[in-house]
N, C-alpha and C positions, 0 to 999 in steps of 0.2 A: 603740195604733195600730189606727186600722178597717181592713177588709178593702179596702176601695179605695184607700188608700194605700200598702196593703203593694203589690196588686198595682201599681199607681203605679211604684214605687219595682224591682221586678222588671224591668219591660218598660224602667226606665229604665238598666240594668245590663247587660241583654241586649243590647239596641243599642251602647252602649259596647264590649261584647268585640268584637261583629260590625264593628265600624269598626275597633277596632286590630287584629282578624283582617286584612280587608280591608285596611289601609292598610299592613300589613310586607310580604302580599301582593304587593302595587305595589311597594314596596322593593327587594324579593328580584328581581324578573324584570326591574328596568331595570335594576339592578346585574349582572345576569346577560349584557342585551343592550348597556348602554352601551358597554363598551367596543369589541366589535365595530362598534356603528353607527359609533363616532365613527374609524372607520380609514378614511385619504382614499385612493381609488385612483386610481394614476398616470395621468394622460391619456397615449393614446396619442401618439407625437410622428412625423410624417410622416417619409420619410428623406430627408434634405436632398439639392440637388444634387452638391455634393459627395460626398457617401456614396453615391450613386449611382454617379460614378467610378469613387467603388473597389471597384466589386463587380467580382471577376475575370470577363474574358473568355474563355472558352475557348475554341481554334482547335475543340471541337466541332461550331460552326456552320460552320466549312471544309468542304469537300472535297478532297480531292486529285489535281492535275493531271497527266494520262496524259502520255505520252511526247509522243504525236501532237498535243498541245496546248502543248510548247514550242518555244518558238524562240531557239534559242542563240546569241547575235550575237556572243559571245567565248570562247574556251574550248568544254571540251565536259565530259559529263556520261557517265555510268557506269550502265546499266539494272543493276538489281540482281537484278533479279525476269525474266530473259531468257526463262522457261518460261511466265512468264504474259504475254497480249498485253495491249496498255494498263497496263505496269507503272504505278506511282507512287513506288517508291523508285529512289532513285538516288545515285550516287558522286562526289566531287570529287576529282582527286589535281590540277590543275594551278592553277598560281599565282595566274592571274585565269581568273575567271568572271563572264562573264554572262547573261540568260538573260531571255523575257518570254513568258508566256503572250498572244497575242494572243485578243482579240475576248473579255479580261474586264474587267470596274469596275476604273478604278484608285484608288479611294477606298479597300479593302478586302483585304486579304491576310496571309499566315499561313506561317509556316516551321516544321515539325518537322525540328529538326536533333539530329547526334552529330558535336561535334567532336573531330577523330581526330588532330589535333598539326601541326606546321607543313607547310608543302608542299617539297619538292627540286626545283629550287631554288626562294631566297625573290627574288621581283624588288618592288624597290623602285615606290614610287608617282608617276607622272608628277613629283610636287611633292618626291622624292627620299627620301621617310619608304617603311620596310622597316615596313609597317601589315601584322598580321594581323586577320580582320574578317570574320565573316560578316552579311546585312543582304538590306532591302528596298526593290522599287522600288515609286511609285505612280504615276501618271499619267509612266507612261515613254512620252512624245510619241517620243524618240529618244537616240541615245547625246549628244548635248550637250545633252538639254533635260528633266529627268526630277527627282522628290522622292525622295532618301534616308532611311530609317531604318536605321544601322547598328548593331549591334552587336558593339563593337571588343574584342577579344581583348586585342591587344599592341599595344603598350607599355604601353598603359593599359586598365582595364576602363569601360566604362561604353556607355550609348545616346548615338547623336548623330542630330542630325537636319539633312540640310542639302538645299537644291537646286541643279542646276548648268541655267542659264537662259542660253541663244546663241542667240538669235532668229534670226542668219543662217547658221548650222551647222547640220546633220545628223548627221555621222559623227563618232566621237571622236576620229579622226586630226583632224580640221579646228579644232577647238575644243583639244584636250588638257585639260588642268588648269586653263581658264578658266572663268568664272563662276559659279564655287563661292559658294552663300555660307551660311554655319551659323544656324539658326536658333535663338534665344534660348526655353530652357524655361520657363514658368512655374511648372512644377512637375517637378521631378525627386530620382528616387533613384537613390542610388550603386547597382554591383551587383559579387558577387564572382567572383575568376576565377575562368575555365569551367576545368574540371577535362578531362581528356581520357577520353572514352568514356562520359561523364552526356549523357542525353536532355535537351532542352530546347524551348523553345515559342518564338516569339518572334511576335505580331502588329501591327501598322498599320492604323490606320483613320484617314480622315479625314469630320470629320461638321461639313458648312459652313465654316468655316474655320478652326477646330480640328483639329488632328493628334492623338490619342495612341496610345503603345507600349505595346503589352503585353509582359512578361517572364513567361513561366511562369503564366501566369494572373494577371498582377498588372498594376496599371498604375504604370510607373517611367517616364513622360515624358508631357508634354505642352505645346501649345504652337500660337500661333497663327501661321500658313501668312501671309506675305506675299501684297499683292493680286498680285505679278506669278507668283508662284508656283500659283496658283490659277486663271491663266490657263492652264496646262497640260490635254494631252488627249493620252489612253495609257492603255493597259492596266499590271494589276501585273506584276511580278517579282522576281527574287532577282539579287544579287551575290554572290561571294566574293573575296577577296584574302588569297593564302598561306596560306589554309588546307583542310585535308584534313577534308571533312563526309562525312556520310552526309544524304540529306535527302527530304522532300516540300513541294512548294509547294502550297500550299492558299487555294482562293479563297472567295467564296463559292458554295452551293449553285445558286441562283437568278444566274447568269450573264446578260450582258448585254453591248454592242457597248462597246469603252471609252467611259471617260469623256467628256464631252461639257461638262464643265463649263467 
């Protein structure tokens, strides 16, 4: 063999290792990165309207309304706080109650309550049902013309939501137990009885012609306001029947002449 075929043969040897060097090389580092690259990452997924519902409401965006900001058209109320002026808590011992903060949104409002056990005595409801019930007004135009959200104690637990619409009444003597009518949820949860002396939250809002309740930060009602119900114009408030609360009405921060809707 001559010298230039040896060397021939050398340099054709030496490129062979350097390619199968090279090429386990590339082997090694995509078996190293494959399976990383090939892991799909989740798209993110927007939060639906729905799930937007349920994100709890907290009466933290309330405020709470002074004394000299209610106005008690039934019943009376109990300052708790007699050493501070402008209290915001207050007591219920009498059977009915009612009560409206004038010159706020009735779209909007908010109860920190503790209920404290039945009232002495219990009087029956215009319609002859012995209801206990603490609850909310919104666009309370007047005592015959105003949207309820209650929530009922006894007989049974649960939210209701109804309005009492008398176009040609004002006072509840004039009207009584007429023009009730209950509004159909589209979405609702049961809820457990209140226990006596647990704190609890209860809010209302109406946003265009949707109603929904909060319970405790949660939303357990919701449901669309009839057009005649929507006609209404009044500030919020609170009711009680037969029951003995401790409580704060809370509106929102940013106040305004009622409703106008």
């Amino acid at each position: 063999m001559n010298e230039e075929r040896r060397r021939w043969i050398i340099a054709l040897g030496s490129s062979a290792v350097l390619i199968l060097w090279a090429g386990g090389l590339l082997f090694s580092h995509g078996a190293c990165n494959g399976p990383r690259d090939s892991v799909v990452k989740p798209t993110p997924v927007a939060p639906t309207p729905q799930a937007l519902r349920d994100t709890p409401s907290p009466t933290d965006a309330l405020e709470p309304v002074p004394l000299e900001r209610i106005q008690v058209t039934q019943g009376n109320v109990v300052e708790l706080q007699r050493a501070v002026l402008g209290g915001t808590h207050f007591g219920i011992e009498v059977p009915r109650q009612r009560a409206v903060a004038p010159e706020t949104t009735g779209d909007d409002v908010g109860l920190r309550f503790t209920w404290l056990g039945i009232t002495e005595p219990v009087i029956p409801l215009a319609s002859g049902v012995a209801r206990q019930q603490v609850g909310l007004k919104l666009r309370a135009q007047d005592g015959c013309n105003v949207i309820y959200a209650m929530w009922r104690i006894a007989p049974s637990a649960g939210i209701v939501v109804n309005y009492k619409r008398n176009p040609d009444d004002r006072e509840s003597g004039e009207c009584g137990n007429a023009g009730y009518t209950t509004v159909r949820p589209r979405f609702m949860e049961p809820l457990d009885l209140l226990a006596q002396g647990e704190p609890h939250e209860l809010r209302a809002r109406i946003d265009a012609d949707v109603l929904t309740v909060y319970a405790d930060g949660k939303r357990v009602w919701e449901g669309v306001l009839p057009a005649d119900a929507l006609t209404l114009q009044g500030p919020a408030g609170m009711r009680t029947d037969n029951a003995r609360v401790r409580f704060e009405l809370l509106v929102p921060r940013e106040t305004g002449t009622a409703s106008r809707r």
